[in-house]
C-alpha positions in Angstrom: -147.9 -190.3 16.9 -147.0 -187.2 14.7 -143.7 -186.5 16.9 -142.2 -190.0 16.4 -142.9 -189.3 12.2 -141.3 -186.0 12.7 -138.3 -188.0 14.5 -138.1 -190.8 12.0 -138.2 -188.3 8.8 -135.5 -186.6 10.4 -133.4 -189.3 11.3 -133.3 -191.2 7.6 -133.1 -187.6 6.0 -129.5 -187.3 8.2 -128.5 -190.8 6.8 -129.2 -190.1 3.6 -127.4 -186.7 3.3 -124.2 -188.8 5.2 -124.7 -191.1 2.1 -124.7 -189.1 -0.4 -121.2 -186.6 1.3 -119.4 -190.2 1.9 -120.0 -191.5 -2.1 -119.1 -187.7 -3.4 -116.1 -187.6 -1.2 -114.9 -191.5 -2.4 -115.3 -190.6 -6.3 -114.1 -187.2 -5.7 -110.6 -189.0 -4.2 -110.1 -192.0 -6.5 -110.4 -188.9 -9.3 -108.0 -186.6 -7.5 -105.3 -189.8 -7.6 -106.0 -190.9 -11.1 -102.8 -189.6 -12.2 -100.9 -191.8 -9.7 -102.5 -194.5 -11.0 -102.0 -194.5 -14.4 -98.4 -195.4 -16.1 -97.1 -191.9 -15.9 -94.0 -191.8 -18.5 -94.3 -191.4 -22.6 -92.0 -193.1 -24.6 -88.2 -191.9 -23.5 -87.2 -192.7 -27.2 -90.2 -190.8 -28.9 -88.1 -188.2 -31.2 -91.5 -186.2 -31.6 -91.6 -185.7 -27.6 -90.4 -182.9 -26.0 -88.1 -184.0 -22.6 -89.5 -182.3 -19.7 -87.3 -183.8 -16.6 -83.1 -183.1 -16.3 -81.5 -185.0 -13.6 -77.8 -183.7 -13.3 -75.9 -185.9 -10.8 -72.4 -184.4 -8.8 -69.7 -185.2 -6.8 -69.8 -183.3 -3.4 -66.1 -182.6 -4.0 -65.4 -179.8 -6.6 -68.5 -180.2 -7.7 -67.8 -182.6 -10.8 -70.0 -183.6 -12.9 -70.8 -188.1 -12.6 -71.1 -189.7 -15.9 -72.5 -192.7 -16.1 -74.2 -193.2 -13.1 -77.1 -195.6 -12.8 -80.5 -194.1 -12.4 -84.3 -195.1 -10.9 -87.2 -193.2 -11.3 -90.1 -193.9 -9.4 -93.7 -193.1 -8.0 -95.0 -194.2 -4.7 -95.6 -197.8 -5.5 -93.1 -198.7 -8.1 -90.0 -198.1 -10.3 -90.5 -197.2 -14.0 -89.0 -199.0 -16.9 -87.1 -196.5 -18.5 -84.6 -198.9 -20.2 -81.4 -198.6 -17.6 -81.0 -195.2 -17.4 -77.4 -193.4 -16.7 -76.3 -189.7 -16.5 -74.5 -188.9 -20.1 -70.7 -187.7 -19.9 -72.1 -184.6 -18.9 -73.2 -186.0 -16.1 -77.1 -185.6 -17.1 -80.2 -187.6 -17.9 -83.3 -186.5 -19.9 -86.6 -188.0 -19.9 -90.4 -187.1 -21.1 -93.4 -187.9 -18.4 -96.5 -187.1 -17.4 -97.6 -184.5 -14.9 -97.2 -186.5 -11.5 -94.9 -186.8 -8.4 -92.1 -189.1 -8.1 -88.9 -190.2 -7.0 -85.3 -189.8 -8.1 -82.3 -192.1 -6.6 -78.8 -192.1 -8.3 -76.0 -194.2 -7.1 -73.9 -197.4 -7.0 -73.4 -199.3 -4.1 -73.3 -197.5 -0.7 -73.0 -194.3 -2.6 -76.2 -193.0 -3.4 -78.7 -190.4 -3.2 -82.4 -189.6 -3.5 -85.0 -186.8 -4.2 -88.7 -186.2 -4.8 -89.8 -183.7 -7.2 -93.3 -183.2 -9.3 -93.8 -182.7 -12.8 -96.1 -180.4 -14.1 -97.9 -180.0 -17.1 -96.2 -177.5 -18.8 -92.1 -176.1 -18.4 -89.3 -178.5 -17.0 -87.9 -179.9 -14.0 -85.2 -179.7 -13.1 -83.1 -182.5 -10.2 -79.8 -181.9 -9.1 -78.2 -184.5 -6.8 -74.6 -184.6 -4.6 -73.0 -187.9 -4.4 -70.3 -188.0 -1.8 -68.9 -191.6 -2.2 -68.9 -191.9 -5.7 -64.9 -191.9 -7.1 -63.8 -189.1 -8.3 -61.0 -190.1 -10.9 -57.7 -188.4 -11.5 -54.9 -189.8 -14.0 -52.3 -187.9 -14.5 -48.4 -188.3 -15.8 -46.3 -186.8 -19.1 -46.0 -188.2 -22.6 -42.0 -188.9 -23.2 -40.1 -189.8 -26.3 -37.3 -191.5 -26.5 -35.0 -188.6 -25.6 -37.1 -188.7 -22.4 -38.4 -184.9 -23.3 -42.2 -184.4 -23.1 -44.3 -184.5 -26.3 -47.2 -181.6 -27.0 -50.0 -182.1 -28.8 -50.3 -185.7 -28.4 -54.1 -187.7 -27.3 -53.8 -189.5 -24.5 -56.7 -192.0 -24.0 -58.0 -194.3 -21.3 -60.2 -197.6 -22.5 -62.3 -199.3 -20.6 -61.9 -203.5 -20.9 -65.9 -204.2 -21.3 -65.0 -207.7 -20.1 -64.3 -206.2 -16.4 -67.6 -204.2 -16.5 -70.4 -205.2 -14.1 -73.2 -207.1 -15.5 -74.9 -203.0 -14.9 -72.7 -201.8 -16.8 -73.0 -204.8 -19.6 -74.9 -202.3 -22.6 -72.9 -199.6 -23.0 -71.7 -198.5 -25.8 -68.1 -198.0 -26.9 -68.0 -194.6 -26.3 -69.3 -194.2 -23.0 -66.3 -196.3 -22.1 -63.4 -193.9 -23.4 -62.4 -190.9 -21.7 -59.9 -188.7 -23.3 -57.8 -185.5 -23.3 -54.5 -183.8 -25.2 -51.0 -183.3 -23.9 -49.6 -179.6 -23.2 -46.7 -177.9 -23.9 -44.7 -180.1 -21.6 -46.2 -183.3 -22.5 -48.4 -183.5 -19.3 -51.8 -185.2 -19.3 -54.5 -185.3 -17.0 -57.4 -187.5 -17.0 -60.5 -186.2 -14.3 -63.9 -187.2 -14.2 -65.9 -190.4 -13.1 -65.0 -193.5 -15.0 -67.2 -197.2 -14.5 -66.0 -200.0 -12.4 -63.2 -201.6 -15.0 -60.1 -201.8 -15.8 -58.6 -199.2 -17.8 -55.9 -199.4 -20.6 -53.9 -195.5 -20.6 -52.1 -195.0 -24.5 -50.9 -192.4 -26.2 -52.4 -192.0 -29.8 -51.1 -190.0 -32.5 -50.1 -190.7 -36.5 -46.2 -190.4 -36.1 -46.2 -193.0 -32.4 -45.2 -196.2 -33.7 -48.0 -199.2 -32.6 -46.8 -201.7 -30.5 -43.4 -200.0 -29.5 -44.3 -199.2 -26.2 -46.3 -201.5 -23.2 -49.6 -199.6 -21.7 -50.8 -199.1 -18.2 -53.8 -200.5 -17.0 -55.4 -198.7 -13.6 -58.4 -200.3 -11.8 -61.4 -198.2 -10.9 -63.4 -199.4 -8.1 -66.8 -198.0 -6.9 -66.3 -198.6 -3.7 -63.5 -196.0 -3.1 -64.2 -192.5 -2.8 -61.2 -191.3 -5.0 -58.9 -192.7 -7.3 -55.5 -191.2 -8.4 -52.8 -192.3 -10.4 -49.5 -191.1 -11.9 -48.4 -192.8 -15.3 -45.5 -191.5 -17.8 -46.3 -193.0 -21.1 -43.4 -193.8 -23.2 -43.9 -193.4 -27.1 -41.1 -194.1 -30.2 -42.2 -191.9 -33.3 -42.0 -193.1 -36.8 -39.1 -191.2 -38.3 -40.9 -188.7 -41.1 -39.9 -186.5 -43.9 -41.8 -183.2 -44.6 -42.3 -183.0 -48.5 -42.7 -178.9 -49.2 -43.2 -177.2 -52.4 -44.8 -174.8 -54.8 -47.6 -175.2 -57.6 -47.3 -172.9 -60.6 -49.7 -171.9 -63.1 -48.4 -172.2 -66.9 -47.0 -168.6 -66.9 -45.5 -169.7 -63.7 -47.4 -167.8 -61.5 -48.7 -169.1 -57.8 -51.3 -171.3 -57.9 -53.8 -170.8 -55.0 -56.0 -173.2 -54.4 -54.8 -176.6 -56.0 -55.2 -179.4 -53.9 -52.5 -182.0 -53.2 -52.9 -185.3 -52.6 -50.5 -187.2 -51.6 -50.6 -191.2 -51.1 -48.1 -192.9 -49.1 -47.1 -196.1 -50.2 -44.5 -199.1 -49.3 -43.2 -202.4 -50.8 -44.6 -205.3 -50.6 -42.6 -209.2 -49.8 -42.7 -209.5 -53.6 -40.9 -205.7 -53.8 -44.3 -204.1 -55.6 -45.6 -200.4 -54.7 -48.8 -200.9 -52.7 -50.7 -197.8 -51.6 -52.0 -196.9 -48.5 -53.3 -193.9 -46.5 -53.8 -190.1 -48.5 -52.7 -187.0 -47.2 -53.9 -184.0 -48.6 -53.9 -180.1 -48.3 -54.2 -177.3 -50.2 -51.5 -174.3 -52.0 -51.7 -171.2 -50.3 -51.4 -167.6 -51.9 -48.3 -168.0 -52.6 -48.7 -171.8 -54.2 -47.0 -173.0 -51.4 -47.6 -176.6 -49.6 -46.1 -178.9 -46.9 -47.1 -182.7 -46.2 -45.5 -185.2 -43.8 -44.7 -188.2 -45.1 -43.8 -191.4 -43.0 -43.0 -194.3 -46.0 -40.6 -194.1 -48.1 -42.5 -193.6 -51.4 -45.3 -191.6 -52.4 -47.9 -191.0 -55.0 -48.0 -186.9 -55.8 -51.6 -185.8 -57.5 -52.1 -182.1 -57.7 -56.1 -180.9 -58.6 -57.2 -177.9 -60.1 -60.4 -177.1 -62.2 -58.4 -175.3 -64.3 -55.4 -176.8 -65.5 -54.8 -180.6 -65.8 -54.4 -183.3 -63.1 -50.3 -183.8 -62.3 -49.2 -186.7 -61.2 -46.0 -188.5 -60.3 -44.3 -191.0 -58.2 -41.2 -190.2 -56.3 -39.4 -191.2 -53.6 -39.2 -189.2 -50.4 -35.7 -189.8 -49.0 -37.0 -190.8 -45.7 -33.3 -191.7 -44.5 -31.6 -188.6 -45.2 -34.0 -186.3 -44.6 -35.4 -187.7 -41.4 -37.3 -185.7 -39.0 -36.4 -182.8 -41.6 -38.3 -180.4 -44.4 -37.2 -182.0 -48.4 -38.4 -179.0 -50.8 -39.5 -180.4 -54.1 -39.2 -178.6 -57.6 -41.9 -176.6 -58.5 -45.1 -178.4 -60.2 -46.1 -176.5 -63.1 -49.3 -177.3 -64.7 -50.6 -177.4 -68.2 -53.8 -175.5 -69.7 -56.6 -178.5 -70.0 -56.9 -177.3 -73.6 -55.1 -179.9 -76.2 -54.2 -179.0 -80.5 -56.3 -181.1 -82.5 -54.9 -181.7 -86.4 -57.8 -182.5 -87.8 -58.6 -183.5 -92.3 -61.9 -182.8 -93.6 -62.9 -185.1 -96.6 -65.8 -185.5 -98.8 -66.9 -189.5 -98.6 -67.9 -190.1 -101.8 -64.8 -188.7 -103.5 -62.3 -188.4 -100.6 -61.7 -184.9 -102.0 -60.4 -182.6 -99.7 -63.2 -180.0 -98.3 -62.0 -176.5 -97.7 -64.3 -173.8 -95.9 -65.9 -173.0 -92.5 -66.8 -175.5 -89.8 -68.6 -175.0 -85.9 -67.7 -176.4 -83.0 -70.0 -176.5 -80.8 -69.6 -177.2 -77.1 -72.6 -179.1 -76.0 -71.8 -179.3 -71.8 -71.3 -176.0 -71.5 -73.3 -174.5 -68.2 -74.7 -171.6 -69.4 -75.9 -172.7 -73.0 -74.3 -174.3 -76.2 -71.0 -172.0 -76.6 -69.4 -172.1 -79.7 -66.3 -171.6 -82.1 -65.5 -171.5 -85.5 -62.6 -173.1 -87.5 -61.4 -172.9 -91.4 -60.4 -175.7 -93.2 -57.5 -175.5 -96.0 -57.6 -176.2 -99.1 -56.5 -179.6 -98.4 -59.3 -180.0 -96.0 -56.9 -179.5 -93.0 -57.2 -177.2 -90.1 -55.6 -176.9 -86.7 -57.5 -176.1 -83.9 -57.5 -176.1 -79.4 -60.5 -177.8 -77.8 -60.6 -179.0 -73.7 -59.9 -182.0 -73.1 -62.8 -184.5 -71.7 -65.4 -181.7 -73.0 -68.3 -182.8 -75.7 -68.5 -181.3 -79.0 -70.2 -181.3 -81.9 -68.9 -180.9 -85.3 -71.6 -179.2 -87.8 -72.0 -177.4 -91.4 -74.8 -175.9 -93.0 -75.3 -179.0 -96.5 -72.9 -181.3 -94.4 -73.3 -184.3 -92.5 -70.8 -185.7 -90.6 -70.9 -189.6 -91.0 -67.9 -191.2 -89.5 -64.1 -190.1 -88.0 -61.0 -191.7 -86.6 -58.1 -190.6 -84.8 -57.6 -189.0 -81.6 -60.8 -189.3 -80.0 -61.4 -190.6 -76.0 -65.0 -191.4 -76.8 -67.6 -190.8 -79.6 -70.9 -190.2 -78.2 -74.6 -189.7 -79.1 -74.1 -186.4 -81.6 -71.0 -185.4 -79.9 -67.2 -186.9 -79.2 -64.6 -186.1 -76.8 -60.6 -185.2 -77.4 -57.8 -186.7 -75.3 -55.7 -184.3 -73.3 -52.4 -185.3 -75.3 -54.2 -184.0 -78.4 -53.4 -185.6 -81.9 -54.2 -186.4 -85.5 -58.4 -186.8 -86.7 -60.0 -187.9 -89.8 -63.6 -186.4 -90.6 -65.8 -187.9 -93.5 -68.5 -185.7 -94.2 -71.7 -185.9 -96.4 -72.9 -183.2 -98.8 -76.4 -183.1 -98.5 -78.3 -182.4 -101.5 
């Protein structure tokens, strides 16, 4: 009787240790796989989160980065919304999420390719994939003018038509579907890179090609080639063009570094009027010397500096006989910003003529009040230099000034302001008692 007690104790005591390993072992997994589980990825557009995944996507050939090229990321079970994701001109992608392990593929069509990787809690990861069927696209030729010569210098552009784009494709933005480059010293152009599944318009863009002189290739890209190359010589006519150069001077007719020039071009309207339309501008060098190209056959001329007056003038550029050449302009030689004031103090109650010392006080100046004196006549008169556009104030100790008329631009709380052409001013005054 004791041994089968012995046998029973021993036999529940090894099925409740069995128990108790199996439940331990079950909780132990479903917390080991928690992180599976849960939706692993942050918000890809949080500005505060730092990205912790770069997935750089190339073609096998030359190693060339694939813009553009759709993206899944995944874990075991299922494919995370990550709103579309492509590879970025550079051919890369960023993203933020959570420790874990997960999945990769890249591709369009039959061109594809896959990876695992794991995300840890802390540093980056870092995916690089090789995509052998993906096109690699090459578009070359030369930029001619009209004496079939190649142009330098000149962008050369290639537009996607987002009406051709796959519905995949259907959100991107303007941008993403331009691909550009510069002509060389001989005119050529090359275009090389991965462009989307579209059809492509190829111009030439610069300010002196004339719009709608010349008809523009379209090339079609398809995805399910492996390369695409094309040869296109783009044909441009260039507005004809005058280049306007000359010299600032300061009053004592000295170079005047510094001044800018501003230069609208303007044309005539169907009633015959001067209508204005895009500035040009640049800036005198040590020597006061400028150059602007000018494409219309008038122009507006305003020359800037802080310390001389504002120039301007309207002249026309001779567009027809000096085409495609250099016009030099007379010098521009600016006037001082101060203007002569001839000014008549008077007493109001007797309109007697009042001789003796008045201040003029500046009242914008930056660094404090500045200040000058001035001596009336004994007819009350007195001539004197101000700036124009500045604020003064006119005072005397047992005077009041109560009204004036004359020259003046604008008479403002305590203060008023001469005109640049100067003039003539009445001041009545007060004597206080």
């Amino acid at each position: 009787m004791t041994r089968r007690r012995v046998g029973l104790l021993f036999l529940a005591t090894i099925v409740a240790i069995g128990v108790w390993i199996g439940l331990h072992s079950s909780n132990a997994t479903r917390s080991g796989a928690s992180h599976v589980e849960t939706p692993p990825t942050a918000s890809p557009l949080d500005p505060n989160a730092a990205d912790n995944l770069t997935v750089i996507v190339r073609h096998r050939i030359g190693n060339t980065a694939l813009a553009h090229v759709p993206l899944e990321v995944a874990l075991t079970d299922r494919v995370l919304d990550l709103g579309a994701p492509r590879t970025d001109t550079s051919g890369r992608f960023h993203a933020r999420l959570l420790p874990g392990d997960y999945f990769v593929h890249a591709g369009l069509g039959s061109a594809t390719a896959r990876a695992a990787f794991t995300i840890m809690s802390q540093g980056r990861t870092e995916v690089i994939l090789t995509i052998e069927g993906f096109p690699c696209v090459v578009i070359r030729g030369v930029v001619r003018g009209e004496d079939g010569h190649g142009v330098p210098n000149i962008s050369v552009i290639a537009t996607a038509d987002s009406e051709t784009l796959p519905p995949d494709f259907a959100n991107v933005s303007r941008n993403e579907r331009v691909m550009k480059t510069k002509t060389d010293g001989l005119g050529n152009y090359e275009l090389a890179g991965t462009l989307m599944p579209a059809s492509y318009e190829i111009v030439a863009v610069g300010s002196l090609i004339e719009r709608g002189a010349a008809e523009w290739p379209v090339v079609r890209v398809e995805h399910d080639k492996a390369h695409v190359e094309r040869s296109f010589d783009l044909l441009v006519r260039f507005k004809v063009f005058v280049n306007l150069a000359g010299r600032v001077m300061t009053p004592d007719h000295q170079p005047c570094e510094g001044a800018r020039v501003v230069v609208m071009l303007q044309a005539l309207n169907d009633k015959g009027e001067v209508v204005s339309g895009r500035e040009k501008v640049a800036s005198t060098d040590a020597q006061g010397r400028f150059c602007i190209r000018a494409t219309s056959p008038h122009v507006g001329f305003k020359i800037l500096h802080a310390r001389y007056r504002t120039a301007s003038l309207q002249m026309e550029t001779g567009l027809q006989e000096f085409a495609d050449k250099t016009r030099p302009l007379p010098d521009f030689i600016l006037q001082p910003k101060t203007t002569r004031i001839e000014a008549r103090f008077e007493e109001e109650a007797t309109g007697k003529a009042v001789a003796g010392e008045w201040r003029l006080i500046e009242t914008s100046s930056e660094f404090g009040n500045g200040y000058f004196t001035i001596q009336s006549d004994g007819a009350g008169r007195v001539s004197f230099l101000v700036e124009a556009g500045t604020p003064y104030t006119i005072q005397r100790q047992g005077y009041k000034l109560v009204s004036m008329k004359g020259c003046l631009v604008a008479t403002l709380p305590r203060s008023l302001q001469f005109p640049e052409q100067g003039g003539e001013l009445e001041l009545l005054v007060r004597r206080l008692e």
